[in-house]
N, C-alpha and C positions, 0 to 999 in steps of 0.2 A: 607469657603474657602477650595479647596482641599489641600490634602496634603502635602507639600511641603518636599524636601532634601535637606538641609545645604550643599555647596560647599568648597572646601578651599579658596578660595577668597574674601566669606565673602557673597556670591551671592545665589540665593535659583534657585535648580532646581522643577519647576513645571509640571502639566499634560498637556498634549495635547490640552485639551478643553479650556483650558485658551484663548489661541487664538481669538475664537468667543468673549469669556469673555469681553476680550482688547477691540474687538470692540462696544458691547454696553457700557460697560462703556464708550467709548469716546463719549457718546450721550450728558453726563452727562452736560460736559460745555456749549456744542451748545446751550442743552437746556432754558440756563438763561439767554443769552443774544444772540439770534441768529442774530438780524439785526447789529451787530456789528461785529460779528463774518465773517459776510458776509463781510462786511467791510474792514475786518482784510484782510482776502482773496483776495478778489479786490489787496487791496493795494501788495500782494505779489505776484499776476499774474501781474499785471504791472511793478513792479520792476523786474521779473524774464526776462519778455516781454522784456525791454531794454537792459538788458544783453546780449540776447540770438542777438538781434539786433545789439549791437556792435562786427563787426571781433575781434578775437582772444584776445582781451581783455577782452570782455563778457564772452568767457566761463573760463577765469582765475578769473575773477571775481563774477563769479556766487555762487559757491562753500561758498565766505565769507559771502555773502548778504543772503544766506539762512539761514545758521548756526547762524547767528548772529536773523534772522527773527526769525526762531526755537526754540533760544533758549528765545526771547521774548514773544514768545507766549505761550510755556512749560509755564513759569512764569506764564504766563493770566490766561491760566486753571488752573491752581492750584488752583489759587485766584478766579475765579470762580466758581471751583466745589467746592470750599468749604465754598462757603457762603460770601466767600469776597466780593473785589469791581469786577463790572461789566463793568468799565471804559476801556475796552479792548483794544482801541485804546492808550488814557494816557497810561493804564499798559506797553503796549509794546513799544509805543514813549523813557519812560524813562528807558528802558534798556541801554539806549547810555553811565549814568551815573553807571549800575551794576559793581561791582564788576569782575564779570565773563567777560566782553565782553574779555577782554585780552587773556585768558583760551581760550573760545572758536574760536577766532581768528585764536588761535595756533590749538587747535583741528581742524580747518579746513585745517588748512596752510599743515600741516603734512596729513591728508585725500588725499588734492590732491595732494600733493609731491611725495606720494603713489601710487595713481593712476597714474601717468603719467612715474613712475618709471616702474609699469606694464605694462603700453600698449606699451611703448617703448621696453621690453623685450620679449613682446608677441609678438610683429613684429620681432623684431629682430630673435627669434627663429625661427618663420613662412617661414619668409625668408631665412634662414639656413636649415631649412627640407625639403622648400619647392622644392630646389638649390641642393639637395641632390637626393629630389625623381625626378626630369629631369635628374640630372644625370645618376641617376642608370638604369631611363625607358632606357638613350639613350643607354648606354652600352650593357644592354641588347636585343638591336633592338624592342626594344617595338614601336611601332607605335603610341599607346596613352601617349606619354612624355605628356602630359596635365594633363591626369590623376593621372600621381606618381606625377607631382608640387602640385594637389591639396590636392595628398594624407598625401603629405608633411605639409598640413596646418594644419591638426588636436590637432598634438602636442604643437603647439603652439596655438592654439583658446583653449584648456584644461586646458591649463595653465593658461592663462588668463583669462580664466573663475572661475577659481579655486582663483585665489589674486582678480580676484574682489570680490566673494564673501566674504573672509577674511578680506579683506577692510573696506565692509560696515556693516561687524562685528563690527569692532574695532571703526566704527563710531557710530553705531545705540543708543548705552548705555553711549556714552563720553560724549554728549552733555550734555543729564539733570545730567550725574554724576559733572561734572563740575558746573555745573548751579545752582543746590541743593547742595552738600557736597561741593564745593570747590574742588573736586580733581586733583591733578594734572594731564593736558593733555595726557603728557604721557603713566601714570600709570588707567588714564580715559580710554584711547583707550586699552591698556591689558585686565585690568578686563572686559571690554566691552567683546573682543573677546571670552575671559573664560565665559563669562556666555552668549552667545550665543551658543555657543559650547555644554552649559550643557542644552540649552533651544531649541535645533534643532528643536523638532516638535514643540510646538505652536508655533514657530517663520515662523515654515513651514504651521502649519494650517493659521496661522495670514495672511500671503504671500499669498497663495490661495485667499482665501477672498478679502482681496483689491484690487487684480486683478482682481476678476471679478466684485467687487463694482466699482471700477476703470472704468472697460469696458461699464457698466451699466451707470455711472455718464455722461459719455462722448457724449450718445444717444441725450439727445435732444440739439443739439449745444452745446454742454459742461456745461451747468445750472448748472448741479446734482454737478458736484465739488464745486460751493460756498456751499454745504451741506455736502458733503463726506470730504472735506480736513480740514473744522474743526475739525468733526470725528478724523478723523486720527488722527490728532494733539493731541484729546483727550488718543484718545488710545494709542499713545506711552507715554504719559504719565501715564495711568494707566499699561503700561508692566514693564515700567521702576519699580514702585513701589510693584508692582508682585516679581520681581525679586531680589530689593534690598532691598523692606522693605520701610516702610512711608517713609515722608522725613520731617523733620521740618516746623511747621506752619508758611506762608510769615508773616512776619513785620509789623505793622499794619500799 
């Protein structure tokens, strides 16, 4: 393993390369049980599919149904990459009874309380500059007042762009911290954001990547994601332990 730096959080910052790293390890799980994995998948494009299908209840309710999926499945690969049970389906059914769903719950609950705190403040600003720079074109006889209202939006599109990224900081690391340690919500979504913060580039090499594996996936009809999105699932499981160090072997 490359080198790693001890954080005050308790967190390890890593090189760059880890990134790619992240991604072949998340082969690891796919590869022992892939027609279930598939499976797995299915099952959560369909649940997301209804979500996204119900007006403004779907997407309040999307946010839970994944986090709670997420963190069932975290669970599955564990216990898959390391030799356990391959019952993927079982493993992640019976997270209804873990421990954590409550944690994570909360972890999500505060994710989107978050987010909609932002986007409402990024309009809200948008709207304030935007209201600002029509003013200022009209005063000054400018002809293009259009273009000072758009000019106006920037400040707030920046911002916004800037809390969502912090956001899905604070998300990326809470869930398995919760899921694996117990920790608290809260104190899960801090440390998260500290140690993204301390893991900017591979988290930027990582981001790269799945975007264009992403865009690649999506090619023939969408296939390649019941292949890619178990991936993934692998690979933030293997970031997560990059960053914080093994985690306790599941229960038998």
């Amino acid at each position: 393993m490359d080198p790693v730096q001890e954080t005050a959080s308790g967190t390890r910052s890593v090189s760059a390369e880890r990134g790619l790293t992240w991604l072949t390890e998340g082969w690891q799980p796919f590869a022992r049980a892939p027609g279930q994995w598939i499976a797995l998948t299915l099952l959560l494009l369909v649940a997301m599919a209804i979500c996204n299908a119900l007006p403004v209840i779907g997407s309040l309710l999307s946010p839970f149904v994944y986090s709670v999926f997420a963190a069932a499945t975290l669970l599955a690969a564990r216990r898959a990459r390391d030799g356990g049970s391959t019952e993927l389906l079982n493993d992640a059914l019976a997270f209804g009874s873990h421990p954590a769903l409550k944690p994570v719950i909360i972890v999500a609950a505060i994710h989107l309380g978050l987010t909609l705190v932002a986007v409402m403040s990024g309009v809200l600003i948008m709207v304030a500059f935007s209201g600002l720079g029509v003013v200022a074109s009209a005063f000054q006889s400018d002809a293009n007042v259009l273009a000072g209202g758009l000019a106006g939006l920037l400040p707030g599109l920046l911002l916004l762009m800037l809390a969502m990224v912090a956001i899905t900081a604070m998300y990326w690391f809470a869930i398995p911290d919760v899921v694996f340690r117990g920790t608290e919500p809260w104190t899960a979504m801090c440390r998260s954001l500290r140690a993204c913060v301390g893991n900017a580039l591979p988290l930027l090499v990582y981001g790269v990547l799945c975007m264009i594996a992403f865009a690649i996936a999506v090619i023939p009809f969408g296939l390649g994601l019941l292949v890619l999105l178990p991936v993934l699932f692998g690979s933030w499981l293997a970031s997560y332990e990059d960053v914080y160090g093994a985690v306790p072997q599941p229960s038998a």
